[in-house]
Chimera marker file (.cmm) of the C-alpha trace (Angstrom):
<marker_set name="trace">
<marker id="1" x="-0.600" y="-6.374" z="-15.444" r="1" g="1" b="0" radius="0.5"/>
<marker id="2" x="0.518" y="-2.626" z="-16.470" r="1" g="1" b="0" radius="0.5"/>
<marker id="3" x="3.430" y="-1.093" z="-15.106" r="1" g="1" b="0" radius="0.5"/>
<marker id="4" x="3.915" y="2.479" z="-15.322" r="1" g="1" b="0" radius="0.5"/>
<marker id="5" x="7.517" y="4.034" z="-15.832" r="1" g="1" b="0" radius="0.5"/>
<marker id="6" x="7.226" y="7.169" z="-14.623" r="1" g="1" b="0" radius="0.5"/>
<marker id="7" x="10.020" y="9.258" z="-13.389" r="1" g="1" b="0" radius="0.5"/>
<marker id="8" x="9.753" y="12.012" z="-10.538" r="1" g="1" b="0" radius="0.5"/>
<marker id="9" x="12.375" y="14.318" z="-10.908" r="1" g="1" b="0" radius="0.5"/>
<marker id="10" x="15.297" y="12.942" z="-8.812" r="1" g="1" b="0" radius="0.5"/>
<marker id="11" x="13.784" y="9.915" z="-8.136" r="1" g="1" b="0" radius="0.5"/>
<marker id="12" x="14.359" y="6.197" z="-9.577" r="1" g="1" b="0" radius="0.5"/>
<marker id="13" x="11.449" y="5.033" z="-12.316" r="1" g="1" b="0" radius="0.5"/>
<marker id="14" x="8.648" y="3.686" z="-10.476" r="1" g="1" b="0" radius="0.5"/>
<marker id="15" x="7.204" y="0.323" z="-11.372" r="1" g="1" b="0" radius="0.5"/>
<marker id="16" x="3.992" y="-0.529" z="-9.571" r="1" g="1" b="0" radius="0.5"/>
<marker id="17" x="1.463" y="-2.192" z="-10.810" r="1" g="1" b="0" radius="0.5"/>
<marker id="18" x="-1.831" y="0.015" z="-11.881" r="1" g="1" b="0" radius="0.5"/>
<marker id="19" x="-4.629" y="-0.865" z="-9.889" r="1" g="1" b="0" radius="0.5"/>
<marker id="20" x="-8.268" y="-1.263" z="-12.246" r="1" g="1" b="0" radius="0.5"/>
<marker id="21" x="-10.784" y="-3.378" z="-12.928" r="1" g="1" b="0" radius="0.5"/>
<marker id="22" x="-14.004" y="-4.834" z="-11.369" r="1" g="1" b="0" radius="0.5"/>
<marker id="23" x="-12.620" y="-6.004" z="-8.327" r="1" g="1" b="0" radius="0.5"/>
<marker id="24" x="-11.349" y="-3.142" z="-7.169" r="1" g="1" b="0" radius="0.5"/>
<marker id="25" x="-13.834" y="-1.043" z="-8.703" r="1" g="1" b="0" radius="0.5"/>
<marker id="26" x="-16.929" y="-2.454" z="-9.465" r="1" g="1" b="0" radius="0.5"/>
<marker id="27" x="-18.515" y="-3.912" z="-13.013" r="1" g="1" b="0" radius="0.5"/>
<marker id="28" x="-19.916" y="0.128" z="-13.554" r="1" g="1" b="0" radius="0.5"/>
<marker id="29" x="-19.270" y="1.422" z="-16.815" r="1" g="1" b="0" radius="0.5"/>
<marker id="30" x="-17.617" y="5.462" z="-15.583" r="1" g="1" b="0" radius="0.5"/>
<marker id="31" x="-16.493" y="7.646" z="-17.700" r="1" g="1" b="0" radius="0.5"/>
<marker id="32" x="-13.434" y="9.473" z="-15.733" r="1" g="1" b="0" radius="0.5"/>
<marker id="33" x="-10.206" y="7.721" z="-14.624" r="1" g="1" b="0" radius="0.5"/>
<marker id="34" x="-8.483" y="10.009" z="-11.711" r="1" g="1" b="0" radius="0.5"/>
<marker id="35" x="-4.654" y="8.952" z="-11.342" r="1" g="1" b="0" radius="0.5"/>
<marker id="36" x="-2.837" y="10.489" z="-8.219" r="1" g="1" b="0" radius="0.5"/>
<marker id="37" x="0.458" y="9.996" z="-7.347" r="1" g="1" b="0" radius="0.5"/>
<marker id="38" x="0.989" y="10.015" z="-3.658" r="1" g="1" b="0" radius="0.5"/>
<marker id="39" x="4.738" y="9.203" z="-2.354" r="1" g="1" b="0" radius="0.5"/>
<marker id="40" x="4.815" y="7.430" z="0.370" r="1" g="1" b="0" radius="0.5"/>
<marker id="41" x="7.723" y="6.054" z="2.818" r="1" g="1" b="0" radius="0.5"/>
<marker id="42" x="7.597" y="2.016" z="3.366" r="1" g="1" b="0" radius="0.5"/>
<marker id="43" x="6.653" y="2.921" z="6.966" r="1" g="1" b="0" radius="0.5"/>
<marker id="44" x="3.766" y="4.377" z="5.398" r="1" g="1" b="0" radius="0.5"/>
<marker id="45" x="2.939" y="1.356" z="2.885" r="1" g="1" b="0" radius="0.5"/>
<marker id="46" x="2.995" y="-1.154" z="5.684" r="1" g="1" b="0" radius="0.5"/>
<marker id="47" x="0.581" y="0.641" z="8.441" r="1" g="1" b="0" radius="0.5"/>
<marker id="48" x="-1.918" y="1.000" z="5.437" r="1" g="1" b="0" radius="0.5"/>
<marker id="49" x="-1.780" y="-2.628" z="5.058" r="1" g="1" b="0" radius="0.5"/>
<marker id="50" x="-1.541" y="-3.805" z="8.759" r="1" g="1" b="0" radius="0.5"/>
<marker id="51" x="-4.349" y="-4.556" z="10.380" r="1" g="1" b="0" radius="0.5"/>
<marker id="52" x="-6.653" y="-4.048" z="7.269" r="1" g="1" b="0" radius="0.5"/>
<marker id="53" x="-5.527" y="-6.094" z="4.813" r="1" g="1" b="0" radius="0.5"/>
<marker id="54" x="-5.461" y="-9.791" z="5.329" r="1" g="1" b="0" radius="0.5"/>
<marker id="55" x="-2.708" y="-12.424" z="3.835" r="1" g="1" b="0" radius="0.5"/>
<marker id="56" x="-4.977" y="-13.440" z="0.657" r="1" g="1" b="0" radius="0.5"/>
<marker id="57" x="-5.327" y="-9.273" z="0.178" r="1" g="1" b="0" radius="0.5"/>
<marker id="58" x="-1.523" y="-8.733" z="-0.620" r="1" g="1" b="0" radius="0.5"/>
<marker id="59" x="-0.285" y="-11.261" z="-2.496" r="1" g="1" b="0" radius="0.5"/>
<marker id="60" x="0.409" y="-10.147" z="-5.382" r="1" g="1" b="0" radius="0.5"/>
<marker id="61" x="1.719" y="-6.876" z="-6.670" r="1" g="1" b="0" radius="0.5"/>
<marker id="62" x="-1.498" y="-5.364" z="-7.601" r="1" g="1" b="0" radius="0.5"/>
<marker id="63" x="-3.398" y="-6.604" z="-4.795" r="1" g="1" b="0" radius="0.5"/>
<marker id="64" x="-0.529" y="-5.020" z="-2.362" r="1" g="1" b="0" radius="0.5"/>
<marker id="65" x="-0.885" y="-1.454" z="-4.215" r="1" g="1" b="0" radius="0.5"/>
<marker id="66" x="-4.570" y="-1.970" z="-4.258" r="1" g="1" b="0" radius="0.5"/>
<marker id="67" x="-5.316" y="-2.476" z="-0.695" r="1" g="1" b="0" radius="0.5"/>
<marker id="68" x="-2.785" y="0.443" z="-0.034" r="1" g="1" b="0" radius="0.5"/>
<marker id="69" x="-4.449" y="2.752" z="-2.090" r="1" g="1" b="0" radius="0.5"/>
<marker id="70" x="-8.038" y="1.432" z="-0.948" r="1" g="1" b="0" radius="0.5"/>
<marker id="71" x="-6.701" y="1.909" z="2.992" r="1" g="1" b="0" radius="0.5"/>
<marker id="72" x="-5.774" y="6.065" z="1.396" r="1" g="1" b="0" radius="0.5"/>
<marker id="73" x="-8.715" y="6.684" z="-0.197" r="1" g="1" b="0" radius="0.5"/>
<marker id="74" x="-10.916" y="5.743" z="3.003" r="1" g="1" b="0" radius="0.5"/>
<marker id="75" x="-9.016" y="7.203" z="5.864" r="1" g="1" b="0" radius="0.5"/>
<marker id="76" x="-6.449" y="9.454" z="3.786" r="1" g="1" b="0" radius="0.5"/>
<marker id="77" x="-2.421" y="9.923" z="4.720" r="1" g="1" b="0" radius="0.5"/>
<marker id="78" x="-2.969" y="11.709" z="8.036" r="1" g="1" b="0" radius="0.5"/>
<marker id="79" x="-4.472" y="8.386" z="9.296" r="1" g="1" b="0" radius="0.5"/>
<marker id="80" x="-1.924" y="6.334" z="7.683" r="1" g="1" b="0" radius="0.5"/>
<marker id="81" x="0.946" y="8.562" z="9.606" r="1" g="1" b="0" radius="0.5"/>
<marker id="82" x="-0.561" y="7.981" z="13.064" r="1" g="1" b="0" radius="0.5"/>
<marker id="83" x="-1.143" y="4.185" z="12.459" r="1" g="1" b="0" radius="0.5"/>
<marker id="84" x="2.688" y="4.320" z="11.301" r="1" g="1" b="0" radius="0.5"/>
<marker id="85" x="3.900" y="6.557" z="14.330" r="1" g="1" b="0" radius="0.5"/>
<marker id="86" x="1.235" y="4.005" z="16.480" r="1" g="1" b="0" radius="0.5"/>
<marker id="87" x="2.931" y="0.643" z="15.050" r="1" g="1" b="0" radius="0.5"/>
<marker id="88" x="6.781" y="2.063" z="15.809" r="1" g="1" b="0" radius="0.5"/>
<marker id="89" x="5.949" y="2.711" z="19.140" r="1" g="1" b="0" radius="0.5"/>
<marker id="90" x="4.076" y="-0.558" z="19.968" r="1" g="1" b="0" radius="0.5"/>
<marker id="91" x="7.232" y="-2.176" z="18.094" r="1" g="1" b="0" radius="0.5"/>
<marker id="92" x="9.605" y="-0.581" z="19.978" r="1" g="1" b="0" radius="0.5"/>
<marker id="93" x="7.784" y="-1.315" z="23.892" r="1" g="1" b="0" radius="0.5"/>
<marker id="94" x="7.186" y="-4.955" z="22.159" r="1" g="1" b="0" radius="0.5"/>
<marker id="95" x="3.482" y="-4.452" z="22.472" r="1" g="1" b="0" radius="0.5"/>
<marker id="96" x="2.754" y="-4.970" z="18.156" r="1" g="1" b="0" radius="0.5"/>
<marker id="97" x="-0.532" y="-7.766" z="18.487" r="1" g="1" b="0" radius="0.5"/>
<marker id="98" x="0.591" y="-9.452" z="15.474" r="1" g="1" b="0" radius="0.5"/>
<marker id="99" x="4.705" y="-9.546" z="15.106" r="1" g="1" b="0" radius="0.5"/>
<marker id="100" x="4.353" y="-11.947" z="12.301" r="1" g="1" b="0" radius="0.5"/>
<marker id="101" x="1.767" y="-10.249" z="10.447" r="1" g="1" b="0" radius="0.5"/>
<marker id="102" x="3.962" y="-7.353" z="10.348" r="1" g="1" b="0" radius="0.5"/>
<marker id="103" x="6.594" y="-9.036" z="9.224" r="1" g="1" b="0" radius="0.5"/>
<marker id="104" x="4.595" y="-10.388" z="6.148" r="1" g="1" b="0" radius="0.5"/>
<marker id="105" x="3.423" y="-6.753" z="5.435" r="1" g="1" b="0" radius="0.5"/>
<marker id="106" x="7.154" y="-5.314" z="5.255" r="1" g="1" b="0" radius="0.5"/>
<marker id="107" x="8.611" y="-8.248" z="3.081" r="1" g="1" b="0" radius="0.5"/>
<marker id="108" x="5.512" y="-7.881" z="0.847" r="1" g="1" b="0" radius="0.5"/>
<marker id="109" x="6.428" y="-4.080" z="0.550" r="1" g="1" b="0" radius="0.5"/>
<marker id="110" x="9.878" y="-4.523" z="0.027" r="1" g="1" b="0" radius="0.5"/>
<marker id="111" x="9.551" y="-7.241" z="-2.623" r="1" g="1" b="0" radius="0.5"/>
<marker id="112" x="7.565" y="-5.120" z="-4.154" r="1" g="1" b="0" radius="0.5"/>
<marker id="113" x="9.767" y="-2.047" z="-4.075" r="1" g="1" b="0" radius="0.5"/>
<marker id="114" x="12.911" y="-4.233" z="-5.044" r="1" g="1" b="0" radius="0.5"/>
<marker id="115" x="11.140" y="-5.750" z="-8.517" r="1" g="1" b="0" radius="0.5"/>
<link id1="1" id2="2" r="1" g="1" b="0" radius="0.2"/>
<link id1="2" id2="3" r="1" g="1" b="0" radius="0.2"/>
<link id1="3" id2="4" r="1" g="1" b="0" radius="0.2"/>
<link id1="4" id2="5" r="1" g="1" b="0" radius="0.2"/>
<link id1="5" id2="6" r="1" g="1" b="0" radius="0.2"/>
<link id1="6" id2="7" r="1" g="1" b="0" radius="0.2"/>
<link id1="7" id2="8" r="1" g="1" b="0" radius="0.2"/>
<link id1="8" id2="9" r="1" g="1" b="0" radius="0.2"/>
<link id1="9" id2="10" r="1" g="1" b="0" radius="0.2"/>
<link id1="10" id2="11" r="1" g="1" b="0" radius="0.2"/>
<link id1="11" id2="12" r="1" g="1" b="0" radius="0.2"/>
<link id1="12" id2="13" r="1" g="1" b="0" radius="0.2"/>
<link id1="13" id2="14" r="1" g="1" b="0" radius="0.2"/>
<link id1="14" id2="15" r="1" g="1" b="0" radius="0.2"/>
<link id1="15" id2="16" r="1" g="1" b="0" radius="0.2"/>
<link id1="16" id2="17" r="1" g="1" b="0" radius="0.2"/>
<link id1="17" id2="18" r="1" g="1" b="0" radius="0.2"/>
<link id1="18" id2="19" r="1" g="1" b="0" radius="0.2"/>
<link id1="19" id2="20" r="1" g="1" b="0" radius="0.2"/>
<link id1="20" id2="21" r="1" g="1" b="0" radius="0.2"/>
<link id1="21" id2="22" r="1" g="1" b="0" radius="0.2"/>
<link id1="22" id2="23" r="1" g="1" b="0" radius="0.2"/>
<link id1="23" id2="24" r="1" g="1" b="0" radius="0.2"/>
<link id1="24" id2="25" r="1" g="1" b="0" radius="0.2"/>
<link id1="25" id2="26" r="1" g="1" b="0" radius="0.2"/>
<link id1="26" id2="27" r="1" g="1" b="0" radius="0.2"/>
<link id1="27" id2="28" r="1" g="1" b="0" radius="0.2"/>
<link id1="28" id2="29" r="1" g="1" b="0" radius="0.2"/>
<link id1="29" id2="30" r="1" g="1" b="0" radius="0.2"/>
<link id1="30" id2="31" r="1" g="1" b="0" radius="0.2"/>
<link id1="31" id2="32" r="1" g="1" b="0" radius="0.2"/>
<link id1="32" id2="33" r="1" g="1" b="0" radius="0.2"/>
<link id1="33" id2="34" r="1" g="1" b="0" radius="0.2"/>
<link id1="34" id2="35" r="1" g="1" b="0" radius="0.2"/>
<link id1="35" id2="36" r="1" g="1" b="0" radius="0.2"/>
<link id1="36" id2="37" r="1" g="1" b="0" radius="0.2"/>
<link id1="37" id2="38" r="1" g="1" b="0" radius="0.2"/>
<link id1="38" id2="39" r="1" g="1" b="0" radius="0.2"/>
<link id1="39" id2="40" r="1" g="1" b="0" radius="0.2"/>
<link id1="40" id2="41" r="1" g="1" b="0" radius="0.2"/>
<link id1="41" id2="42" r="1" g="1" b="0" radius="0.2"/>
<link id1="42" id2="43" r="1" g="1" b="0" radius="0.2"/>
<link id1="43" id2="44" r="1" g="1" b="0" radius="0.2"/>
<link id1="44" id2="45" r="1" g="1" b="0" radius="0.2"/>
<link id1="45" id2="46" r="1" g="1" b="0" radius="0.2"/>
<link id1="46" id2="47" r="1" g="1" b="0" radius="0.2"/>
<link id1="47" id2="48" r="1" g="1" b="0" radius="0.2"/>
<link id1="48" id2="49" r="1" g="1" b="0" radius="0.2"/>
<link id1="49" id2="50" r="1" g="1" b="0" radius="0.2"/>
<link id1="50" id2="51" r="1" g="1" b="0" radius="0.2"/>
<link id1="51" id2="52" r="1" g="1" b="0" radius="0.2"/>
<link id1="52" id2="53" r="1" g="1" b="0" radius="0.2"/>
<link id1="53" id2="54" r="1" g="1" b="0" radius="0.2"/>
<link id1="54" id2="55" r="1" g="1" b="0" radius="0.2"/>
<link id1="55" id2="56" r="1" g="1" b="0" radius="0.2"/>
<link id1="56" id2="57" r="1" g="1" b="0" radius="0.2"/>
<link id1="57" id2="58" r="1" g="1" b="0" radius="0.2"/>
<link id1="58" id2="59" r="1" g="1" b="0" radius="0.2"/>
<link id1="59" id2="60" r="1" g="1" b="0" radius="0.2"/>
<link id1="60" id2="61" r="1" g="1" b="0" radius="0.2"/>
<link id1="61" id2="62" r="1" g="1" b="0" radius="0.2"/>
<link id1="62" id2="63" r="1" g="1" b="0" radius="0.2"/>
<link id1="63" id2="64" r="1" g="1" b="0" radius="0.2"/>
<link id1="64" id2="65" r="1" g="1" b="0" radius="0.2"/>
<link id1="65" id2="66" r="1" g="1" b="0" radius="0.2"/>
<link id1="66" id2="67" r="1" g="1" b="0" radius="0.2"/>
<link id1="67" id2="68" r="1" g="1" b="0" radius="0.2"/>
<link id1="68" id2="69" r="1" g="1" b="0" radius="0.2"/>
<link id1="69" id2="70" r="1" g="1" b="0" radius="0.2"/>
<link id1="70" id2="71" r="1" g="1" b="0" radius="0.2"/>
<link id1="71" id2="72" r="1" g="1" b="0" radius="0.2"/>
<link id1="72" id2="73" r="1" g="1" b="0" radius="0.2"/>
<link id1="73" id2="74" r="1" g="1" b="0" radius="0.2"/>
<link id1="74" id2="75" r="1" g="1" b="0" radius="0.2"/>
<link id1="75" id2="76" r="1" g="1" b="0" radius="0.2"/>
<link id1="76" id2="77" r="1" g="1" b="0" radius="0.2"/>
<link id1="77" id2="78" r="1" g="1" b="0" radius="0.2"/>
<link id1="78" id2="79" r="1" g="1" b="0" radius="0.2"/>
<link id1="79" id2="80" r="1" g="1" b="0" radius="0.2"/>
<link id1="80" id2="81" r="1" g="1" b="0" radius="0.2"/>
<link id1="81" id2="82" r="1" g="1" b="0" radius="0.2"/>
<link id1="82" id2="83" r="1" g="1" b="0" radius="0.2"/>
<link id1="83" id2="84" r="1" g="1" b="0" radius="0.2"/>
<link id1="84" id2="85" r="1" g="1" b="0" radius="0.2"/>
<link id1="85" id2="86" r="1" g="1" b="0" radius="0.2"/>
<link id1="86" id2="87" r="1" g="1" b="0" radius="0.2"/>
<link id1="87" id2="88" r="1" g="1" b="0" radius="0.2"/>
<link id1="88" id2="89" r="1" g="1" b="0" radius="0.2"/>
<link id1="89" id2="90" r="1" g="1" b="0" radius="0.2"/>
<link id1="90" id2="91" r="1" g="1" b="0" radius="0.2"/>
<link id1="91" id2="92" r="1" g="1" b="0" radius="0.2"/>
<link id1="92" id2="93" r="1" g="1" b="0" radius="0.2"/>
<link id1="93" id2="94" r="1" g="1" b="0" radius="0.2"/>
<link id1="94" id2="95" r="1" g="1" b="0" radius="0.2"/>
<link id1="95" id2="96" r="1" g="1" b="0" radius="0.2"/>
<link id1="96" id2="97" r="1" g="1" b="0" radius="0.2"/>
<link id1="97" id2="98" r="1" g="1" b="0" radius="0.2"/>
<link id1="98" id2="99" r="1" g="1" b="0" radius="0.2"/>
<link id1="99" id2="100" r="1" g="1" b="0" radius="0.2"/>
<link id1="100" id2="101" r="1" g="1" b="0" radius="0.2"/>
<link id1="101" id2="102" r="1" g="1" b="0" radius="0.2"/>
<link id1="102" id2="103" r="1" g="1" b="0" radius="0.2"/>
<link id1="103" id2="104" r="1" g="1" b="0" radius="0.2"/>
<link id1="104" id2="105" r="1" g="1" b="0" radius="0.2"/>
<link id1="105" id2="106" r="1" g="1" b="0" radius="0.2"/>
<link id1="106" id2="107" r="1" g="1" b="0" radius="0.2"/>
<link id1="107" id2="108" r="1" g="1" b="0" radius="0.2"/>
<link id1="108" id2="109" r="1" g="1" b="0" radius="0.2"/>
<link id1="109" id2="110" r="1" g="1" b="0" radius="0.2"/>
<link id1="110" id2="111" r="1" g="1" b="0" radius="0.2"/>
<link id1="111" id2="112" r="1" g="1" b="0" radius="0.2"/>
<link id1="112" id2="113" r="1" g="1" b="0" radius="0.2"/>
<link id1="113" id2="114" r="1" g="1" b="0" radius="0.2"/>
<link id1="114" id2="115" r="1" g="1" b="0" radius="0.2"/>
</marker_set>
């Protein structure tokens, strides 16, 4: 698996996994890779994953950064801010439908954050 170390002005070096290949992409030969960097808050990472992605989806580092970017590409960062704002306030009234599922989603992210 790649890792890119990449350095935005001010921040720490980033270290996620790139996300290629068939599965994510299909067997297609194309002739254009598009890389975007798109910073995101954990809040952020974890509504793209909750209630889309399912256990098997995020296990490992790639997978995880693959089903977030998947989750951006289809429904973009405005929907990924109101399904964050959305999960803080269920959270908060104690109305989430899956506690434990988000749970799993924020440890994933912040195992992957921490490596």
């Amino acid at each position: 698996m790649e890792r890119t170390n990449d350095q935005i002005p001010g921040d720490a070096p980033l270290a996620l996994p790139v996300v290629r290949g068939p599965q994510w992409f299909g067997r297609e030969v194309r002739p254009f890779v598009l890389r975007v960097e798109v910073p995101l808050t954990v809040e952020q990472m974890v509504a793209a994953l909750y209630d889309i992605a399912q256990q098997d989806e995020i296990s490992s580092d790639e997978d995880l950064c693959g089903s977030v970017a998947v989750t951006l590409l289809i429904e973009g960062l405005p929907r990924v801010d109101e399904r964050a704002a959305r999960l803080a306030r269920d959270e908060q009234r104690g109305g989430v439908e899956s506690p434990e599922y988000l749970a799993l989603c924020r440890q994933r992210v912040a195992a992957l954050l921490a490596g």
